[in-house]
C-alpha positions in Angstrom: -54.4 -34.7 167.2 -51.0 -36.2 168.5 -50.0 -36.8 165.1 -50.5 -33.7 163.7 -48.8 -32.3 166.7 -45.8 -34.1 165.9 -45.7 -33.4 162.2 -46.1 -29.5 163.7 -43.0 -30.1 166.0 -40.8 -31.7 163.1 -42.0 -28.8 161.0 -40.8 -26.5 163.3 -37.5 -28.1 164.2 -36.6 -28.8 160.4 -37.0 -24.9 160.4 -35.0 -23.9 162.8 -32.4 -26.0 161.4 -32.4 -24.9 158.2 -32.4 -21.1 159.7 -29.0 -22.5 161.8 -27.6 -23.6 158.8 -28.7 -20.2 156.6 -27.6 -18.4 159.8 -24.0 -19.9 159.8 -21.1 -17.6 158.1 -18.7 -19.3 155.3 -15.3 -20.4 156.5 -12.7 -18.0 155.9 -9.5 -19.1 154.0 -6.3 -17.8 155.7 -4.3 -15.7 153.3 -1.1 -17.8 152.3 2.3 -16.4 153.6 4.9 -16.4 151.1 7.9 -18.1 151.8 11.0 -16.1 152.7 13.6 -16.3 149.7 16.0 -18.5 150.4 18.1 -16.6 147.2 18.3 -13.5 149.7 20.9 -14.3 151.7 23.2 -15.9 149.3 23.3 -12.8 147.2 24.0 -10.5 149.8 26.4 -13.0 151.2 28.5 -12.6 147.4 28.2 -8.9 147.6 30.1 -9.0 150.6 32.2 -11.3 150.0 32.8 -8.7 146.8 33.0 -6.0 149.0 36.0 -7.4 151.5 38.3 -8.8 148.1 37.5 -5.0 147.1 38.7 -3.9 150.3 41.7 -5.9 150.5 42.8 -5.6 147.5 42.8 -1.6 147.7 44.5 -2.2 151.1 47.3 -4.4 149.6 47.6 -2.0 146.9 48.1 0.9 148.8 50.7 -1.0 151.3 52.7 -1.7 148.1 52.8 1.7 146.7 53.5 2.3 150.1 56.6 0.2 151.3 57.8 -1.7 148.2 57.4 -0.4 144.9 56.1 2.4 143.0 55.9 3.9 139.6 57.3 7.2 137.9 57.3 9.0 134.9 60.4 11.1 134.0 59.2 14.8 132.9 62.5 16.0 132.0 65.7 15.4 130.3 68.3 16.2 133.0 69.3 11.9 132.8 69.6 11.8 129.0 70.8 9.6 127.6 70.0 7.1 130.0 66.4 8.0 131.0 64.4 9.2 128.0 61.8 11.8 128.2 58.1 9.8 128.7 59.9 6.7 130.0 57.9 5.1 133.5 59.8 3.5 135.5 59.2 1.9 139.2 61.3 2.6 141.9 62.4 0.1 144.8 60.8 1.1 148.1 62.3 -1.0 150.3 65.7 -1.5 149.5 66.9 1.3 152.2 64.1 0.4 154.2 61.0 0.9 155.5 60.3 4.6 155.4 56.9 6.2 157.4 55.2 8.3 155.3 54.5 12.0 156.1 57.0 11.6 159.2 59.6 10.8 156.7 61.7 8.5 159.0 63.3 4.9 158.5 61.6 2.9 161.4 64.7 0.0 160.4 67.2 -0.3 157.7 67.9 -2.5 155.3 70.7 -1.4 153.1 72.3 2.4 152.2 72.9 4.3 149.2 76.1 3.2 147.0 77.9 4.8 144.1 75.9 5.2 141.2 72.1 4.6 142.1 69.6 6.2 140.3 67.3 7.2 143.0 63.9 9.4 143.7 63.9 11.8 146.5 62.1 14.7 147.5 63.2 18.1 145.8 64.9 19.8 148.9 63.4 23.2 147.6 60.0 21.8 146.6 59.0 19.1 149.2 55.9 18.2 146.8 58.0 17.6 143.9 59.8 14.3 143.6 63.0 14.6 141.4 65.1 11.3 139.9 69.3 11.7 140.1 72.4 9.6 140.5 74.0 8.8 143.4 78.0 10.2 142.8 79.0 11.0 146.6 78.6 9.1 150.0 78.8 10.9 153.3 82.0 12.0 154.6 83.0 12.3 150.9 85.0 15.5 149.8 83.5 15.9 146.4 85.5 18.6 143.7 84.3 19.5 140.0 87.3 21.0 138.1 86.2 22.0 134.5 83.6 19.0 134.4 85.9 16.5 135.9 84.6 15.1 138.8 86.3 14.3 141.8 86.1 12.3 144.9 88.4 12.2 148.0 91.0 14.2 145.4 91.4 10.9 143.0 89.6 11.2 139.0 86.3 9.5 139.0 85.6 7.4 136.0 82.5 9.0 134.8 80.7 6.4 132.3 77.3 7.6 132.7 77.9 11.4 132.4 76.7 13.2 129.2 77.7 16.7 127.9 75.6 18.5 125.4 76.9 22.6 125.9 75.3 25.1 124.5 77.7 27.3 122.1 76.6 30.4 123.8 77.0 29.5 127.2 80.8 29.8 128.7 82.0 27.2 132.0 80.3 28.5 134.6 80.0 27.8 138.7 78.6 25.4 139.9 78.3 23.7 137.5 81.2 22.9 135.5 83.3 24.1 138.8 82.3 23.2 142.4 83.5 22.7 145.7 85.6 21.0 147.0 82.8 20.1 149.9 82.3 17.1 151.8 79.2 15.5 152.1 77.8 15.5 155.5 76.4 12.7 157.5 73.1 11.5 156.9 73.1 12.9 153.1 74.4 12.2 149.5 75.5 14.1 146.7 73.6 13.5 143.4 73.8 14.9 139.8 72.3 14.0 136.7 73.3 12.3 133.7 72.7 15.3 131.1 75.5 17.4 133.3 74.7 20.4 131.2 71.3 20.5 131.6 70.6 18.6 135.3 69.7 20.7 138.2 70.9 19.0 141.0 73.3 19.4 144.6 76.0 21.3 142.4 73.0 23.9 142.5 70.7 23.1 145.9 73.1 21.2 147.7 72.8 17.4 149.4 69.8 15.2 149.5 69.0 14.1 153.1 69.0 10.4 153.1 65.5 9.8 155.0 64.4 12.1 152.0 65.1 9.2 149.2 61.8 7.8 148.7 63.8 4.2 146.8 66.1 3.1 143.9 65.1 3.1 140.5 65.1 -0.6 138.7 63.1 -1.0 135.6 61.7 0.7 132.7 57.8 -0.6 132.0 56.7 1.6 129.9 58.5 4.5 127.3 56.3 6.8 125.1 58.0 8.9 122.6 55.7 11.9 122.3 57.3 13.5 119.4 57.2 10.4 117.1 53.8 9.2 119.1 54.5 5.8 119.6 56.0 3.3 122.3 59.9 2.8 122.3 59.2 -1.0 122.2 62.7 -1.4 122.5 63.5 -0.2 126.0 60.4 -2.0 127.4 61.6 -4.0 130.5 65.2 -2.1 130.6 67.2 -2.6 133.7 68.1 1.0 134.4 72.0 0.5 134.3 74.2 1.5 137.8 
């Protein structure tokens, strides 16, 4: 009887075992967590670095076009011979100094107009147009055109770079074969084009304020002769001559 007892009891605890062990839920894996990309930040770390050379370089661009240099296309032939039609040219912005823009005035100065510049100022009548013309008259100079000779402080200018190209229907007229005498006031400069029959200019509007001269013309970078469509190769890099 005690041994089948015993053989009862095992019986029983090998069953309750085994309904532990049935009874027991699987082990649950963990879902793995990816690693954060370590690519990531480098890439977004070049697109910045690609977004502040952007930056900078618009910044330095826009500073140059600014202050020191700029570039301009001639429309018109009122400085024939010596500036074609479709010649591009840039202009010295700091030469007379630094000039704010929209106030229009010279925080310091570096140097003044002189005899014979070819500058770009804003049109006195059109302050959104920018015209090009050559410096002939300083201030406190009493200027004088007598039948297209020109004049200055009562003594014959010699006139190298003037051009005349009359039409034959067209008689001497004033101003602009005849003009003046007037003296240029302070602060301004008298300016005419080449092409003397065909330049509108202070024989017609009057003087050019000097904070108004946006720089001096230099070099010719580009020339495109539209009738003949092609490049004048030849005045490529031209000094424009004063």
């Amino acid at each position: 009887m005690a041994a089948q007892n015993k053989s009862k009891k095992r019986a029983s605890e090998h069953e309750a075992s085994g309904k532990e062990a049935s009874g027991t839920e699987p082990s649950r894996k963990e879902p793995s967590r990816k690693e954060p990309s370590k690519q990531q930040p480098a890439e977004t770390s070049t697109l910045r670095e690609y977004a502040e050379a952007l930056v900078m370089a618009v910044i330095l661009a826009l500073f140059i076009r600014t202050f020191v240099v700029q570039a301009f296309k001639i429309p018109s032939g009122s400085m024939l011979p010596t500036l074609q039609v479709g010649d591009h040219l840039l202009v010295n912005k700091f030469v007379y100094g630094v000039r704010l823009p929209f106030v229009g005035k010279r925080i310091f100065e570096i140097g003044s107009p002189e005899y014979e510049d070819v500058i770009v100022f804003i049109y006195p009548q059109d302050r959104t147009k920018d015209f090009i013309k050559r410096v002939k008259a300083l201030p406190g100079d009493r200027i004088e055109l007598k039948n297209k000779v020109l004049y200055i402080n009562g003594e014959r200018v010699s006139d190298e770079h003037a051009f005349f190209d009359p039409l034959p229907d067209r008689a001497a007229r004033r101003p602009r074969d005849n003009f003046g005498p007037e003296t240029v006031p302070d602060g301004h400069v008298f300016v005419m084009g080449d092409n003397r029959d065909h330049s509108h200019d202070s024989r017609f509007w009057g003087m050019v304020p000097i904070n108004d001269i946006l720089g001096k013309a230099f070099v010719l970078y580009w020339s495109w002769d539209a009738g003949a469509f092609r490049p004048r190769w030849s005045r490529l890099g031209m000094r424009i001559p004063t």
